[in-house]
LUMGUPA-710726 format. One record per residue (C-alpha): x, y, z; residue number from 1; residue in three letters. Coordinates in nm, 4 decimals, decimal comma. Each point is the difference from the previous one (the first is absolute). Layout:
// residues N
{pt {X; Y; Z}; NUM; 'ALA'}
...
END
This chain:
// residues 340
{pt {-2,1565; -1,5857; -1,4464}; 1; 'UNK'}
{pt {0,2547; 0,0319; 0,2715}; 2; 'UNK'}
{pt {0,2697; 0,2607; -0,0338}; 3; 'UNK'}
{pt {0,3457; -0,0781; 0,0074}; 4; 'UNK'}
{pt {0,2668; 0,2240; 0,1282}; 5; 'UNK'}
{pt {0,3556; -0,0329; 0,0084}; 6; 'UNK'}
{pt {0,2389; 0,1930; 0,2859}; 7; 'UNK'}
{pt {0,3281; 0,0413; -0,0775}; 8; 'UNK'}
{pt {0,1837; 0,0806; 0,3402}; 9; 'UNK'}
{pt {-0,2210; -0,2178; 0,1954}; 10; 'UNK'}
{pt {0,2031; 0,0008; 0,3134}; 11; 'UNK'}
{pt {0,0141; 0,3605; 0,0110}; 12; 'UNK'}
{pt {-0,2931; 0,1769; 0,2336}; 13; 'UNK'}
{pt {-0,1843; 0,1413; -0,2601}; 14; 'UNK'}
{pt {-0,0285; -0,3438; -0,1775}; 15; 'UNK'}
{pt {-0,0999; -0,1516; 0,2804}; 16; 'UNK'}
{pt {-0,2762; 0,2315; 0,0922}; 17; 'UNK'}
{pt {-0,0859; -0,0222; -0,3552}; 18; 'UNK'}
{pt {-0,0103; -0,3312; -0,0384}; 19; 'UNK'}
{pt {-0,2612; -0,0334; 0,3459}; 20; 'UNK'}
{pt {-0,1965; 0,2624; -0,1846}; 21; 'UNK'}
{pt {-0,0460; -0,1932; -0,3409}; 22; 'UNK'}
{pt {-0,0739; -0,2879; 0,1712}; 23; 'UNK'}
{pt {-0,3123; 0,1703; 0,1970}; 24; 'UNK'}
{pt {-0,0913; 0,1224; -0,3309}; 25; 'UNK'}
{pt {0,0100; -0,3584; -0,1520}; 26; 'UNK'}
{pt {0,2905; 0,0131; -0,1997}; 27; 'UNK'}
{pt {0,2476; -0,2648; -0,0503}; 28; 'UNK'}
{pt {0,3472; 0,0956; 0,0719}; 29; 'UNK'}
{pt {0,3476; -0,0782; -0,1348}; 30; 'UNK'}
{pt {0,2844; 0,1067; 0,2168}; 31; 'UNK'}
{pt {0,3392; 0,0279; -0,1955}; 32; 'UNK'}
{pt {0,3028; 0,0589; 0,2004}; 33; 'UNK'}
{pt {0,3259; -0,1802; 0,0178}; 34; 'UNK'}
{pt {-0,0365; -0,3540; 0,1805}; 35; 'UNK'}
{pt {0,2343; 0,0844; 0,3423}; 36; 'UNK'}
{pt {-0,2043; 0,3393; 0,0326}; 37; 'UNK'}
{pt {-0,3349; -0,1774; -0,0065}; 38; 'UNK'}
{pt {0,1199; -0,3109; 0,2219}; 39; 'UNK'}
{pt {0,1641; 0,2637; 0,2542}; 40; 'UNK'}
{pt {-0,2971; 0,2587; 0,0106}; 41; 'UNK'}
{pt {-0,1742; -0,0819; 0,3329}; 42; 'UNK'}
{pt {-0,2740; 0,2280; -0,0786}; 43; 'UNK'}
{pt {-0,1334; -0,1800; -0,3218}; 44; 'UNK'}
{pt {-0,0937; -0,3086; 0,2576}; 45; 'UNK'}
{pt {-0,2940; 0,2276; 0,0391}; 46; 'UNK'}
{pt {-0,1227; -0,0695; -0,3557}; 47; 'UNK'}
{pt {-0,0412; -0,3781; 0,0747}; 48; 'UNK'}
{pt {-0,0173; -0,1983; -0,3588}; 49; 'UNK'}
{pt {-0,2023; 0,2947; -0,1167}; 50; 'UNK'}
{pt {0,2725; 0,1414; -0,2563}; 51; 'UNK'}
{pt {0,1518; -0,2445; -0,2624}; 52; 'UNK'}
{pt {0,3876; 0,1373; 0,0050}; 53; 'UNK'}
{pt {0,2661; 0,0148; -0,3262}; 54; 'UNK'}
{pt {0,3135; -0,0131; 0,1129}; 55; 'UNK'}
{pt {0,2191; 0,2315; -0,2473}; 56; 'UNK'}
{pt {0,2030; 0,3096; 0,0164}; 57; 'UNK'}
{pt {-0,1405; 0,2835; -0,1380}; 58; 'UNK'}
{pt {0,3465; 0,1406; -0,2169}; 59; 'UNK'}
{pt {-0,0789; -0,3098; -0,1514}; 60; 'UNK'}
{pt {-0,1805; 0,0031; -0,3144}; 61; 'UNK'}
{pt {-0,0733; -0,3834; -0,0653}; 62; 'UNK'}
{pt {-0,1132; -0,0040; 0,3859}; 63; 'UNK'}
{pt {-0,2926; 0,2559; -0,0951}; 64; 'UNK'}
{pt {-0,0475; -0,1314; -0,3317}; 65; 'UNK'}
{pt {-0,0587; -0,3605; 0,1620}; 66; 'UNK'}
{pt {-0,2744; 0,1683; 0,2532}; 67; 'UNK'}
{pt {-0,1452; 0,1511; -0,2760}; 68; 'UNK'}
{pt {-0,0052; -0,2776; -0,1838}; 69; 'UNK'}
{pt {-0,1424; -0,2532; 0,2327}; 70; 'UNK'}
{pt {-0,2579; 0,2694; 0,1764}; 71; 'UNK'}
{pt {-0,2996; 0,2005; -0,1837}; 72; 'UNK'}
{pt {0,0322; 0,2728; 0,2366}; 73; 'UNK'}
{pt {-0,2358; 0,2785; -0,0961}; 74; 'UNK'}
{pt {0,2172; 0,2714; 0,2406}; 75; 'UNK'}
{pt {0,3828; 0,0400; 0,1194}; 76; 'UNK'}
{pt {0,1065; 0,1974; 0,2621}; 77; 'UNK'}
{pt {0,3515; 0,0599; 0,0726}; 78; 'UNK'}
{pt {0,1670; 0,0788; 0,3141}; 79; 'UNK'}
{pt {0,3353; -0,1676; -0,1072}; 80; 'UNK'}
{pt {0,2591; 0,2266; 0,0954}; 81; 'UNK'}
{pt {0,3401; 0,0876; 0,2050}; 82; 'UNK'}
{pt {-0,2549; 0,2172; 0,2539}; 83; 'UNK'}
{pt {0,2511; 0,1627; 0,2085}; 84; 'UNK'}
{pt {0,1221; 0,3672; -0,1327}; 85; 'UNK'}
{pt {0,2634; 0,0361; 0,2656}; 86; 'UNK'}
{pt {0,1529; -0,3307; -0,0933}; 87; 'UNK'}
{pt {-0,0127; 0,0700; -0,3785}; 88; 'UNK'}
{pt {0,3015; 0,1888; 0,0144}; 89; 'UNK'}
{pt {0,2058; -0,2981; 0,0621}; 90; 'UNK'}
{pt {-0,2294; -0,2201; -0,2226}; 91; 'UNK'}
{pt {-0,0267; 0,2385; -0,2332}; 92; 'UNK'}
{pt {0,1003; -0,2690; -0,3555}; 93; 'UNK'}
{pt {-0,2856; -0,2515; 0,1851}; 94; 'UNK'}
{pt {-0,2572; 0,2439; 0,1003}; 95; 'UNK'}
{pt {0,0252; 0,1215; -0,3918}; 96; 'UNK'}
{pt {-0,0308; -0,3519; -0,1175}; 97; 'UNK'}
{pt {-0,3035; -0,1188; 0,1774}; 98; 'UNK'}
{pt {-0,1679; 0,3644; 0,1324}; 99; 'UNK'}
{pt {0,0379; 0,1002; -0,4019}; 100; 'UNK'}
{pt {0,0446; -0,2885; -0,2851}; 101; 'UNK'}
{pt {-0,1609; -0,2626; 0,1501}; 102; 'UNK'}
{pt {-0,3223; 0,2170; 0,0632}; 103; 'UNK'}
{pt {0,0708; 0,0857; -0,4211}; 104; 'UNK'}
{pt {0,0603; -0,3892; -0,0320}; 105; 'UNK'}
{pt {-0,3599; -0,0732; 0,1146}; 106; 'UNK'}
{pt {-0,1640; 0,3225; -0,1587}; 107; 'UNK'}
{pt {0,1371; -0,1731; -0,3962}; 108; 'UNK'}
{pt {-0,0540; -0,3547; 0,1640}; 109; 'UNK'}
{pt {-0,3661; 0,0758; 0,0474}; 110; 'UNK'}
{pt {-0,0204; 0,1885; -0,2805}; 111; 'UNK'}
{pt {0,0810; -0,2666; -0,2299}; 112; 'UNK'}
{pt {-0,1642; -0,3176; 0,2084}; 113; 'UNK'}
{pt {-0,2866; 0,1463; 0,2108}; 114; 'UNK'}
{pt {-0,0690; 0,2533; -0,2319}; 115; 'UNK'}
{pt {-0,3720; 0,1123; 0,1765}; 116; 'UNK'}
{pt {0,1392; -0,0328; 0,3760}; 117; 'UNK'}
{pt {-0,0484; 0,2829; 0,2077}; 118; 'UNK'}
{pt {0,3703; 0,1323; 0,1378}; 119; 'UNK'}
{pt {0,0707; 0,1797; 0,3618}; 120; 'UNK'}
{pt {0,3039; 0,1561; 0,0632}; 121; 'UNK'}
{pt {0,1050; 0,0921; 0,2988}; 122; 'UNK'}
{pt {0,2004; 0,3480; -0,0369}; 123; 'UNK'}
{pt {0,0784; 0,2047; 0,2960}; 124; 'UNK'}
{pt {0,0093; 0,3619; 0,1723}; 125; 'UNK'}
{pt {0,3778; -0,0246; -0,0002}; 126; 'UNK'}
{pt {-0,0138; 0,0874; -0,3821}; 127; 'UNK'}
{pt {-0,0432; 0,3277; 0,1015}; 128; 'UNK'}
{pt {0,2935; 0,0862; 0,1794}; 129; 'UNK'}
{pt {0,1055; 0,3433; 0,0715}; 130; 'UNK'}
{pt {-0,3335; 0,0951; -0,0125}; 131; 'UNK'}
{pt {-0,1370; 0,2760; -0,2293}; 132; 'UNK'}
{pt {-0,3652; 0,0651; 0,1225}; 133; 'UNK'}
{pt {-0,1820; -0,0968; 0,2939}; 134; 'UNK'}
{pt {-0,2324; -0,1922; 0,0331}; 135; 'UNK'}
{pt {0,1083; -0,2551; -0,2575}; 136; 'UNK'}
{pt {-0,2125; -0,1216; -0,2525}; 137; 'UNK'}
{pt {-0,0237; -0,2129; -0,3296}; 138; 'UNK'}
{pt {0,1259; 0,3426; -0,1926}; 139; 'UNK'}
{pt {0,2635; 0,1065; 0,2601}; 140; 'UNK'}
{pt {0,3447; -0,0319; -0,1983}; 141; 'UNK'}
{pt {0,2360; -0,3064; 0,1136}; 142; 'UNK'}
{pt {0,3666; 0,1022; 0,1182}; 143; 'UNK'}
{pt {0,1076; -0,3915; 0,1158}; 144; 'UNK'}
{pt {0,3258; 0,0784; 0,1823}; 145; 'UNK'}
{pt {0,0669; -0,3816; 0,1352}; 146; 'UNK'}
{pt {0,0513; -0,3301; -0,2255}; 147; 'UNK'}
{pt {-0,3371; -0,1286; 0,1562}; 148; 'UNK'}
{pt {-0,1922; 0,2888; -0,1692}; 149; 'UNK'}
{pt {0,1491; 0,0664; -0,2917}; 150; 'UNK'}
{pt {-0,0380; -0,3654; -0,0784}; 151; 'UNK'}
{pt {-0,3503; 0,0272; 0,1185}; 152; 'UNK'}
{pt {-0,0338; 0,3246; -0,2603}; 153; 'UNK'}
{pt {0,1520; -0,2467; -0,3014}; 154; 'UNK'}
{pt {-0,2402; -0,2796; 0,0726}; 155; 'UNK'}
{pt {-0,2793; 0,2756; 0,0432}; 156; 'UNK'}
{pt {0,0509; 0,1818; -0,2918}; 157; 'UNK'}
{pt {0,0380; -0,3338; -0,1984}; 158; 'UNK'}
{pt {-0,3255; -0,1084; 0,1346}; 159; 'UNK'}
{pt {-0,1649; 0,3495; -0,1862}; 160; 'UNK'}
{pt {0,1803; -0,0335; -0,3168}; 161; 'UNK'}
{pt {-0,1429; -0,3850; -0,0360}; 162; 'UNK'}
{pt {-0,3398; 0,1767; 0,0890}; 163; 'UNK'}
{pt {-0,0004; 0,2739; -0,2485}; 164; 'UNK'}
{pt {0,2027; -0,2368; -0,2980}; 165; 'UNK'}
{pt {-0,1050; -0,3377; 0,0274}; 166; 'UNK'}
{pt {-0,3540; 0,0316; 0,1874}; 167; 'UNK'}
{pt {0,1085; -0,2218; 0,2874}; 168; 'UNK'}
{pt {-0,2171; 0,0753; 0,3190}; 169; 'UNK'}
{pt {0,2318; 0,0825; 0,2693}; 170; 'UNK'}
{pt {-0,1135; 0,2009; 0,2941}; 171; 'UNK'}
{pt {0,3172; 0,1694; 0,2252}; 172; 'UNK'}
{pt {-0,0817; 0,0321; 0,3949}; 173; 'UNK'}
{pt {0,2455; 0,2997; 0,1041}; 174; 'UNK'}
{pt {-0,0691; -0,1252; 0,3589}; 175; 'UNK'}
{pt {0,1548; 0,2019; 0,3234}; 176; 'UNK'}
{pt {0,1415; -0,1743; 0,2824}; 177; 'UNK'}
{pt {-0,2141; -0,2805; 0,1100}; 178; 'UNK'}
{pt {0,0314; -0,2281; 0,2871}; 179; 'UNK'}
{pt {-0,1106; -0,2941; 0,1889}; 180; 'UNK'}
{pt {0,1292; -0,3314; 0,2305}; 181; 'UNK'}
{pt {0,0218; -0,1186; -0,3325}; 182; 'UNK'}
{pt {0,2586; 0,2457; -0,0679}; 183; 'UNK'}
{pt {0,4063; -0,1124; -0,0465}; 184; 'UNK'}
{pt {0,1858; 0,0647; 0,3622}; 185; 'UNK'}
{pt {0,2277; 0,2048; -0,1856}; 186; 'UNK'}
{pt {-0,2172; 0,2954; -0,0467}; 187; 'UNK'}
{pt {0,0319; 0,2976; 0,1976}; 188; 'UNK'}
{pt {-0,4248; -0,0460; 0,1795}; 189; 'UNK'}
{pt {0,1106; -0,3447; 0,0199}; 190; 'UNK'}
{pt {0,2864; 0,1027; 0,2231}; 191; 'UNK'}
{pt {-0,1841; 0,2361; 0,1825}; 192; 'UNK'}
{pt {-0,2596; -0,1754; 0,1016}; 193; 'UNK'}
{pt {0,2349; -0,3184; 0,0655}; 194; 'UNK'}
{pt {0,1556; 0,2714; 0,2217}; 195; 'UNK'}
{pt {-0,2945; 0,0732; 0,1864}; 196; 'UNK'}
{pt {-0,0684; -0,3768; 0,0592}; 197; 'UNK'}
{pt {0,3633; -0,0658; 0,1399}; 198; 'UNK'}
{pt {-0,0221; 0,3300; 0,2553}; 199; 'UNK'}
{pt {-0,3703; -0,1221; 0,0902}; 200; 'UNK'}
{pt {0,1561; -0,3254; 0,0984}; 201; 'UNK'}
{pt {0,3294; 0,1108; 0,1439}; 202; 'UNK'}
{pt {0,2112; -0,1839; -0,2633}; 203; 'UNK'}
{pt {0,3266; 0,1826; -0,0095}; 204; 'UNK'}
{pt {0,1814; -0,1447; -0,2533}; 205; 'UNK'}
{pt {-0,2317; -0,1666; -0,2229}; 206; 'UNK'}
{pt {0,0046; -0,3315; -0,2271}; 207; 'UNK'}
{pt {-0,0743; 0,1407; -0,3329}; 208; 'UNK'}
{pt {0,2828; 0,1576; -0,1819}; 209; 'UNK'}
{pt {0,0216; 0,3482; -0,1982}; 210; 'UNK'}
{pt {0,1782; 0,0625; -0,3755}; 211; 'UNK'}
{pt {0,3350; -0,0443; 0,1836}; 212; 'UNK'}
{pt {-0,0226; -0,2684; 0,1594}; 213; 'UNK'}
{pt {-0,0526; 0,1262; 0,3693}; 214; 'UNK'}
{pt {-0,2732; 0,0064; 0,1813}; 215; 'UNK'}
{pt {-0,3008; 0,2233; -0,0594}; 216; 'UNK'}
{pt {-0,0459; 0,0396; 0,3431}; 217; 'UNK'}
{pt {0,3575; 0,0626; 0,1921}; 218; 'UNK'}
{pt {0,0354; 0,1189; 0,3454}; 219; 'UNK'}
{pt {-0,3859; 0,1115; -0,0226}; 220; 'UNK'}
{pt {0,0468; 0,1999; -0,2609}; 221; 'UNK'}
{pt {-0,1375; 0,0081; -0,3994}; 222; 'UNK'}
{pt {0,2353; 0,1946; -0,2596}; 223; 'UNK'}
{pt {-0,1411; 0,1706; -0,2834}; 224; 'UNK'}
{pt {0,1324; 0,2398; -0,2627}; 225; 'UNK'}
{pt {-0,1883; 0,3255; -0,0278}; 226; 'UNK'}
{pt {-0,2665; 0,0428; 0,2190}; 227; 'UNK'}
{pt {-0,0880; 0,3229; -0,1770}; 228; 'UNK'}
{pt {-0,1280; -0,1659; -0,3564}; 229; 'UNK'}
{pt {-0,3512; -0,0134; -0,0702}; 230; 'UNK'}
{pt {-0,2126; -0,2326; -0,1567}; 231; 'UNK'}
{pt {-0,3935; -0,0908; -0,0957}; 232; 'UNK'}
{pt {-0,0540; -0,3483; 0,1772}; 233; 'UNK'}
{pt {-0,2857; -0,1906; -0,0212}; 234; 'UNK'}
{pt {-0,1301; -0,3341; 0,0570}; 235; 'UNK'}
{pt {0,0710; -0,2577; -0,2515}; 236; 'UNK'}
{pt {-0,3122; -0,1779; 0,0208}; 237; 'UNK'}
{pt {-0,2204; 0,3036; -0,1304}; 238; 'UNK'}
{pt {0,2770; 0,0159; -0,2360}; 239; 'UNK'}
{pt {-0,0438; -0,2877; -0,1990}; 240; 'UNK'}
{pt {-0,3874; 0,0223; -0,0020}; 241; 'UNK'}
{pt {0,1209; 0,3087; -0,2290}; 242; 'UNK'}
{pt {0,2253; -0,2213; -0,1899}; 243; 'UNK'}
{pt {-0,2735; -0,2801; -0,0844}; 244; 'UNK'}
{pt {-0,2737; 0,3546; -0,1226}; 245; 'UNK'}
{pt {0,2848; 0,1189; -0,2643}; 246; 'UNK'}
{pt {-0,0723; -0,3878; -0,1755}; 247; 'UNK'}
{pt {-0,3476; 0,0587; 0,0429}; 248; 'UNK'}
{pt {-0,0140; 0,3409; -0,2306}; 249; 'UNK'}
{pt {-0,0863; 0,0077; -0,3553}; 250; 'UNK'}
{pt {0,3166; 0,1462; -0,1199}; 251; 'UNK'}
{pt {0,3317; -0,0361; 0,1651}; 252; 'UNK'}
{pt {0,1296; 0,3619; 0,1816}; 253; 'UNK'}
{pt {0,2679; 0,0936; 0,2200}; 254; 'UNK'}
{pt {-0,1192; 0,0529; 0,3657}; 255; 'UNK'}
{pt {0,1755; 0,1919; 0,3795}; 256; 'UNK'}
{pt {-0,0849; -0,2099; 0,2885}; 257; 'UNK'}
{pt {0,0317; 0,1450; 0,3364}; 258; 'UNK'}
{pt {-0,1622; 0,1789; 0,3274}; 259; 'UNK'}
{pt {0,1216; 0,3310; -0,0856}; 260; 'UNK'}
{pt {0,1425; 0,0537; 0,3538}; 261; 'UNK'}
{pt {0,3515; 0,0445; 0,0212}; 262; 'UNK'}
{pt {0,1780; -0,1442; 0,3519}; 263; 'UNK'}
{pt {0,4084; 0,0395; 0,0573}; 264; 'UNK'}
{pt {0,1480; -0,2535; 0,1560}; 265; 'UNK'}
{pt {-0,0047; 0,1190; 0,3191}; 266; 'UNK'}
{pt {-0,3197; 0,0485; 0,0355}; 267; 'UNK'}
{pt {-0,0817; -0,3494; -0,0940}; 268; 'UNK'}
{pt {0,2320; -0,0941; 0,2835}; 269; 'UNK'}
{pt {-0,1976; 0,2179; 0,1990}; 270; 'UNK'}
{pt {-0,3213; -0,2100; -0,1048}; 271; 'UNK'}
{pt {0,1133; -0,2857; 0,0744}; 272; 'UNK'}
{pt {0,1772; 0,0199; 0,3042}; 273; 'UNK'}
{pt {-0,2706; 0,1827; 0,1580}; 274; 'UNK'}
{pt {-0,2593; -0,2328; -0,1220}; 275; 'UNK'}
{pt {0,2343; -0,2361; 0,2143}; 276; 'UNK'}
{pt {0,0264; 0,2613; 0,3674}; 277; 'UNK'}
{pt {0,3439; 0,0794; -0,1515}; 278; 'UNK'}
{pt {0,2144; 0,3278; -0,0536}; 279; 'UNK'}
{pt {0,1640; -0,1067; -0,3258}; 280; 'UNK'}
{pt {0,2929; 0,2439; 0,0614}; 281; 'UNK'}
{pt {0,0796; -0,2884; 0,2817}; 282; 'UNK'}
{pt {0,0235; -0,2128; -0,2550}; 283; 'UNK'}
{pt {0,0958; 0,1147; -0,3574}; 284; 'UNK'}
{pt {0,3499; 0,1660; -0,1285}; 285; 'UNK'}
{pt {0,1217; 0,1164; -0,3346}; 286; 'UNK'}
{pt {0,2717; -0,1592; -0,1916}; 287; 'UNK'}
{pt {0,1933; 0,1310; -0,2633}; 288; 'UNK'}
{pt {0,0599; -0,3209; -0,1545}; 289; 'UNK'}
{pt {-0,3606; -0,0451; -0,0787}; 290; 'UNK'}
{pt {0,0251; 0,3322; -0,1525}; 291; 'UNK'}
{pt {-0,0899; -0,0236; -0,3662}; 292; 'UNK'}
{pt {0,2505; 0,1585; -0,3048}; 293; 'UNK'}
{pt {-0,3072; 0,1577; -0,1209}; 294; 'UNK'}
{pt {-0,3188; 0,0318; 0,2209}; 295; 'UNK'}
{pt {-0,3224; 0,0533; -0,2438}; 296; 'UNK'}
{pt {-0,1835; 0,2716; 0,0927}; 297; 'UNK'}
{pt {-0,3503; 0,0475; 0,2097}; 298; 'UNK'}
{pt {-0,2304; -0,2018; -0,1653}; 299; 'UNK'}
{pt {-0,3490; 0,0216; 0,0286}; 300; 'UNK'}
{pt {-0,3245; -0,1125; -0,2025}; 301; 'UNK'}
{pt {-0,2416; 0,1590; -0,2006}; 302; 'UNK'}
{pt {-0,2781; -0,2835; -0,0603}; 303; 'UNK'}
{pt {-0,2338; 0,1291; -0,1330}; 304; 'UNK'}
{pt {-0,0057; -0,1654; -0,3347}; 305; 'UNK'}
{pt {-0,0312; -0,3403; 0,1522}; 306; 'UNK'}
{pt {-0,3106; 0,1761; 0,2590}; 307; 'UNK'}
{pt {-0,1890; 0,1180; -0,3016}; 308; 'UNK'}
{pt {0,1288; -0,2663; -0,2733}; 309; 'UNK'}
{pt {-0,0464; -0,3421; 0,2528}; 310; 'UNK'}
{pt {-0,1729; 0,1166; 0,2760}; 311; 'UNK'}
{pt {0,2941; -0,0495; 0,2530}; 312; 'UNK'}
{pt {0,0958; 0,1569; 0,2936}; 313; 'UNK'}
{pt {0,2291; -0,1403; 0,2981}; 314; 'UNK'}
{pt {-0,1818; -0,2049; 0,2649}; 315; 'UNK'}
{pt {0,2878; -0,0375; 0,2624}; 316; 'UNK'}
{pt {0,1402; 0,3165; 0,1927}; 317; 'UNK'}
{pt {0,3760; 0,0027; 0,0790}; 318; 'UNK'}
{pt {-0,0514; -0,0704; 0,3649}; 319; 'UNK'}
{pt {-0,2245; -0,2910; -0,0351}; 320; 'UNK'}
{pt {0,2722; -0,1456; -0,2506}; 321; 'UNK'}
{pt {0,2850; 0,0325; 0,2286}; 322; 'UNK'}
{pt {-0,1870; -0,1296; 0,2504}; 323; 'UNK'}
{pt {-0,0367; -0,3084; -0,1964}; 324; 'UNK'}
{pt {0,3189; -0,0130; -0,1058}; 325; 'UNK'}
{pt {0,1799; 0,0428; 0,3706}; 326; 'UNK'}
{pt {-0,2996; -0,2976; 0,1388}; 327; 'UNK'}
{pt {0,1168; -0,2477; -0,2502}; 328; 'UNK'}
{pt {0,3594; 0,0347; 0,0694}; 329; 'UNK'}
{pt {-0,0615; -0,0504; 0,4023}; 330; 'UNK'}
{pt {-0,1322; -0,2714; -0,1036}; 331; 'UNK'}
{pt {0,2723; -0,1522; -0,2277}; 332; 'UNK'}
{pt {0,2539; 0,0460; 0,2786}; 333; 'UNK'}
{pt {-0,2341; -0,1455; 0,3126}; 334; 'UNK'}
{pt {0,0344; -0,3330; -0,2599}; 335; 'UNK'}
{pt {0,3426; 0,0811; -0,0804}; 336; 'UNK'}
{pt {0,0995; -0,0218; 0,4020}; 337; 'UNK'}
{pt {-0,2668; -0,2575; 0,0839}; 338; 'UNK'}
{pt {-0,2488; 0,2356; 0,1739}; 339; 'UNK'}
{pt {-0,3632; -0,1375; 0,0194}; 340; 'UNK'}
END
């Protein structure tokens, strides 16, 4: 028999990657997302008529008690979220609702109507915080110090105590920065490598707009906040093979996913501007109003629970990935300005 899967946050990268995945693997798909975020997504054209969408919003409980009611889904995964951390501070009542309740919605939702379904949640590194160890893994202590993560922490902890109580299979991916072309423009290796692509091209103020409403590209330059933090960034498309093995375990655990090599950010500039025959320090400047209140501290991966446990390790190195990344957006603005 075919499985059936269900995404919820299919216009988000990881659902799309996902959802490309499952359907290689013979699944069919259900994408649930609101009906303007589907419609507006230019990157789900890549699915075709492969994935059968549900249009609902997912701090609605009769939206996800309709999908469940019309689909047999046999797993849900759930990237549904507010996914920005810096931006949580000023959506901090939102990022609650739909980073924390709704993911509690669907855990009693399921629980009640899809009682045998297989659950992924999709927790994150920024639980951790200020970290307290390093490397992090699935025993290193959480200290959330944005809304994003300590509504990420609620829904996570949530997802454990309908483990232990109730039974219900739910599998948590604390996954580290990952990244594609797939990825949201807004994120900081989305900027970075949309810098690159403007300086390779010698656009100096560029089309495409930051979080304020100017241009990410003015006068030649990129801002960014600290260039000092560090982060574990891998490739999303290794990422959510990881995702798809936690389903595929007899019992439901808790798993770190990430390279375990730690890059600041300006050493990712340096990557990727060099990868381009550029001296990023040409083209990059700091920006105190990209600052964050709080900056989480230097995250990096211990993976060897999902190594042992799944078999995984990261495919993709960091180089190769921006590399991608910085190729697809030359591309998208050759189109944009009618270059062959």
């Amino acid at each position: 028999m075919q499985p059936m899967a269900i995404i919820f946050g299919i216009t988000s990268q990881d659902g799309l990657l996902l959802s490309q995945l499952l359907l290689k693997k013979g699944y069919t798909v259900i994408g649930f997302g609101r009906s303007a975020s589907i419609r507006d997504n230019q990157n789900l054209a890549s699915l075709g008529h492969k994935v059968q969408f549900f249009n609902g919003d997912v701090t609605d409980g009769d939206s996800i008690r309709a999908a469940f009611d019309q689909y047999p889904v046999s797993e849900i995964y759930n990237f549904a979220a507010q996914s920005r951390p810096g931006e949580s501070w000023r959506l901090a009542l939102e990022t609650g609702e739909v980073n924390a309740m709704a993911a509690h919605r669907l855990f009693d939702l399921a629980l009640h109507l899809r009682p045998k379904a297989r659950i992924y949640q999709a927790s994150s590194s920024e639980m951790f915080g200020l970290v307290r160890q390093s490397p992090q893994n699935e025993m290193t202590p959480f200290n959330p110090i944005n809304p994003y993560a300590v509504a990420k922490t609620y829904a996570h902890n949530m997802a454990r105590i309908y483990r232990e109580t109730y039974g219900s299979y739910i599998s948590c991916g604390i996954l580290f920065n990952h990244e594609s072309r797939y990825r949201a423009r807004h994120f900081l290796c989305q900027k970075v490598t949309y810098g690159v692509a403007c300086a390779k091209l010698g656009i100096i103020n560029s089309p495409d707009k930051n979080e304020r409403d100017e241009p990410l590209v003015r006068g030649a330059k990129l801002s960014l906040g600290n260039l000092g933090a560090e982060r574990d960034w891998g490739f999303a498309g290794d990422y959510v093979e990881a995702i798809w093995l936690m389903l595929q375990q007899p019992k439901p655990e808790d798993f770190v996913i990430g390279t375990g090599l730690k890059h600041s950010v300006a050493e990712m500039c340096e990557i990727a501007y060099r990868s381009a025959g550029l001296d990023w320090r040409h083209h990059v400047i700091s920006d105190t109003r990209f600052l964050r209140p709080l900056e989480t501290g230097s995250t990096v991966a211990d993976a060897s629970k999902a190594r042992d446990i799944l078999g995984w390790t990261p495919k993709t190195s960091f180089k190769d990935m921006l590399r991608d990344m910085i190729a697809a957006h030359i591309e998208r603005l050759k189109l944009q300005n009618g270059a062959p």
